[in-house]
N, C-alpha and C positions, 0 to 999 in steps of 0.2 A: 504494500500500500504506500502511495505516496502522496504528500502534502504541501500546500502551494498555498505562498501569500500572495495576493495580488495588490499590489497600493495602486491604483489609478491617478492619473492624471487625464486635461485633456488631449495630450496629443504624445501620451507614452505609458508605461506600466513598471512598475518596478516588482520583480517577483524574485522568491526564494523557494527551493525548494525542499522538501526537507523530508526524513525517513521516518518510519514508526518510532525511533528511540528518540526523535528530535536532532538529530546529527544534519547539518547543513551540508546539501548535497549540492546544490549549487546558484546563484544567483547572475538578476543581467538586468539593466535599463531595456524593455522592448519596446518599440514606435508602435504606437494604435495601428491598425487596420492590419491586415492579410498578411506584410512581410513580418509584423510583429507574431501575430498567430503559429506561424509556418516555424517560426524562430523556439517559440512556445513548443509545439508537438515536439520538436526537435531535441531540446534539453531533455524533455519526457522519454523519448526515446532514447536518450545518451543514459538519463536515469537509470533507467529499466535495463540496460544492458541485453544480454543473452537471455533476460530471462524465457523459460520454455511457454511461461504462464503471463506472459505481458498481455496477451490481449483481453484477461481478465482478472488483471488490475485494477484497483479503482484509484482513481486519484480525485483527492477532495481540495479542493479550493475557497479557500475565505479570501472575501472580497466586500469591499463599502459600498455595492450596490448591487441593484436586481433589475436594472434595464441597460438599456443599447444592446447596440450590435456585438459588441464583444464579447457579452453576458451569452449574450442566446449563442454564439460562436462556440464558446465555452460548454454550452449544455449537450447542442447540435452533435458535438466533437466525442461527446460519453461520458464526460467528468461532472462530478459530482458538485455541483455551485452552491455555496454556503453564503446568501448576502448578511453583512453584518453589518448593523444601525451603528450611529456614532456614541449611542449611551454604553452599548455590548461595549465597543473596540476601548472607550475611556476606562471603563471599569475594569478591563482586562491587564490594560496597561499597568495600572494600579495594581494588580494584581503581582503582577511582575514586577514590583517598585521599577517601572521604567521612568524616566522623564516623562512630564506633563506636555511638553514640547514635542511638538512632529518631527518625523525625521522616514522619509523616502525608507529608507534600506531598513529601517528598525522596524517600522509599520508593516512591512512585508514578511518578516519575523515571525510579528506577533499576531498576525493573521496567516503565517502557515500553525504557528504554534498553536490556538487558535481552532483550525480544523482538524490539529490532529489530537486537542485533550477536551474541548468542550462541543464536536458537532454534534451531541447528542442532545445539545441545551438550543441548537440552530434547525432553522429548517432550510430544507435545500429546497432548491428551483424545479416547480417541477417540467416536465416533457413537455414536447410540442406537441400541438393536436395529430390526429392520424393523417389528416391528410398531408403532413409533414414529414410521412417513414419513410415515404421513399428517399427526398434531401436527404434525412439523415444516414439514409444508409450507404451512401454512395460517400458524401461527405463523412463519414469515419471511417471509409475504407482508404479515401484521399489521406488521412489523417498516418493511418496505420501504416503506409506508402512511405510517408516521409519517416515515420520512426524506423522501419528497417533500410531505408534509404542510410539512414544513420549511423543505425550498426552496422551494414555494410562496409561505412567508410571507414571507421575506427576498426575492424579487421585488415580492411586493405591497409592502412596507416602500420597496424602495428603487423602486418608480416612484411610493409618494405624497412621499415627501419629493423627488422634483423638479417636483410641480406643486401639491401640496397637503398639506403639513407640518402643518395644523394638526388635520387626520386623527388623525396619530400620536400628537398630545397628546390628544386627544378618549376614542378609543379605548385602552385599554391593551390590549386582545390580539386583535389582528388574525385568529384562526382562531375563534374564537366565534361562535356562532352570528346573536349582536344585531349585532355589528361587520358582520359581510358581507351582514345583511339591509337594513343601513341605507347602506353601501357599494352594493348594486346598487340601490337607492334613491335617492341620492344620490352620486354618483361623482365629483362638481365641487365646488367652491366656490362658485358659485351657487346649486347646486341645494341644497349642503347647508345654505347657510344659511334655507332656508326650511322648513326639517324643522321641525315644531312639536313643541309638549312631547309629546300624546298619538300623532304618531307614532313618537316615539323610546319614549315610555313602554308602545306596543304591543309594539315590540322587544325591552326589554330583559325584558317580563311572558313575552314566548315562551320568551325563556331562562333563567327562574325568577330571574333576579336580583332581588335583596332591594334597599331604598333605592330604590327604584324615582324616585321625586318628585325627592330630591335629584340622582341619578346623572343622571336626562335634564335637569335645568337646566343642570346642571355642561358637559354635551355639550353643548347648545345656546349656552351661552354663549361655549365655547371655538370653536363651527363660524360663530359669527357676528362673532367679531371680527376688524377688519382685520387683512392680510397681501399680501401680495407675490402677484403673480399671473404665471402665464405666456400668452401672446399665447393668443388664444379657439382658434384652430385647433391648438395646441401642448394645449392642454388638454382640447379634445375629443375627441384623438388617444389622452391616456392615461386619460381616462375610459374610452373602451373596452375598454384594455387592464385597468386597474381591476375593469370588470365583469367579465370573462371570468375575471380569476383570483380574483375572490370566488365565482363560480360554480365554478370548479376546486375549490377551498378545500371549499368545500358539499359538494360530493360527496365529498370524499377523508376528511371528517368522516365521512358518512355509511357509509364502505366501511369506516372503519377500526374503526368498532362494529358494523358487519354481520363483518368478520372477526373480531373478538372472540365473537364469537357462536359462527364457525363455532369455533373452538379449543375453546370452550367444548362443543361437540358434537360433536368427534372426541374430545375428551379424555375424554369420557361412555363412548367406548366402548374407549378403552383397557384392557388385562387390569388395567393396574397402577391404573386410576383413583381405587378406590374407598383405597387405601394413599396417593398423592401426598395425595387431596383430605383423608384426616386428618391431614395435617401442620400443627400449629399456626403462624398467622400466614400459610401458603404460597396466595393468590390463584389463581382458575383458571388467570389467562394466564400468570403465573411457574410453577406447579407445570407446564403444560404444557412452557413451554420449558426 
């Protein structure tokens, strides 16, 4: 089980996240709307790790309110929404001899802490009407997409930093689309040092990236400089595995904008659609969740 304070703002969230014993697992400033959201699942799923049982986890969340888009976002997504009044969140504080005084990072805190020793004194938010399952079923698969999108990449991370480290400088974001085409391309340090300018510069032209000239010397020079090596059968071993989770990666990119789509296409035909979608600043995938 895991626990989330949300401190809201207008135009950001400041959250913690924290484990059954109270142990802070991890905290971030996130920006309101979809990239904050997406940022959100993502921590969640970094949380949760390997677990076998993550998709029936619950994660409970306290927060100082029970409307907007974020809120329903939140419920839409499967998480358990605890809104809490400002008389709860003052007495609580108290509770804690914390300061009387706000404070972004602490308030998040004390509203994970919060859902995980008094939601049984909170009521949570409840579901959307029926004619809302379909949204959300699509939109928490969207969700579940980005948390193994996650664990994926923290695999691929930590098998190239025990055979090929200098991957990780090369690359900054190991789920892009130029990273893993040049990853099943090149899965070694032999191999990768022979990647020429215009194949990396084919690469990174697929994935519209700009600088193009500079960006693939920059790659080529970091994949061709000496480093440390492990025995050729040790690193054959996790080239494979290398390729297989750049291939996983590939797809789970690809599923997770084919589900964007489909949210986008139930949400079309929801009663309320045409009301969610005038709501200034509110994105399809947020207004859906």
């Amino acid at each position: 089980m895991l626990f989330i304070g949300d401190d809201w703002a207008e135009d950001h969230h400041d959250v913690e996240l924290m484990d059954a014993s109270g142990r802070r697992l991890a905290k971030a400033r996130l920006p309101e709307g979809m990239a904050g959201m997406a940022r959100l699942h993502a921590m969640v799923g970094q949380a949760l790790g390997d677990d076998i049982e993550a998709d029936v986890v619950e994660v409970k969340i306290g927060i100082e309110t029970d409307r907007g888009p974020w809120v329903q976002a939140l419920v839409a997504a499967g998480y358990t929404v605890y809104p809490v009044n400002p008389l709860q969140a003052a007495r609580y504080r108290e509770r804690l001899a914390l300061s009387g005084a706000k404070s972004d990072a602490a308030d998040a805190h004390m509203l994970a802490d919060m859902a995980r020793t008094d939601s049984h004194q909170l009521r949570s938010i409840a579901g959307d009407s029926a004619e809302a399952e379909a949204v959300k079923v699509v939109t928490r698969m969207h969700k579940t997409l980005i948390w193994e999108r996650t664990r994926a990449v923290q695999r691929l991370r930590h098998a190239l930093r025990e055979y090929f480290p200098a991957a990780l400088e090369a690359f900054e974001d190991l789920a892009t689309g130029d990273t893993l085409e040049l990853l099943v391309k090149a899965p070694d340090p032999v191999s990768a040092a022979r990647l020429s300018i215009s194949q990396i510069s084919v690469a990174l032209k697929r994935a519209r990236r700009r600088g193009i000239p500079t960006k693939a010397s920059a790659i080529q020079t970091v994949l061709r400089a000496e480093q440390l090596a492990q025995p050729a059968v040790v690193t054959a071993a996790y080239a494979v595995t290398v390729r297989a989770l750049a291939a996983l990666l590939d797809t789970l990119n690809e599923q997770v904008k084919a589900l964007q789509g489909q949210v986008e296409a139930h949400l079309g035909r929801h009663p309320d659609a045409e009301v969610i979608g005038s709501q200034p600043g509110l994105g399809t995938i947020l207004g859906a969740r």
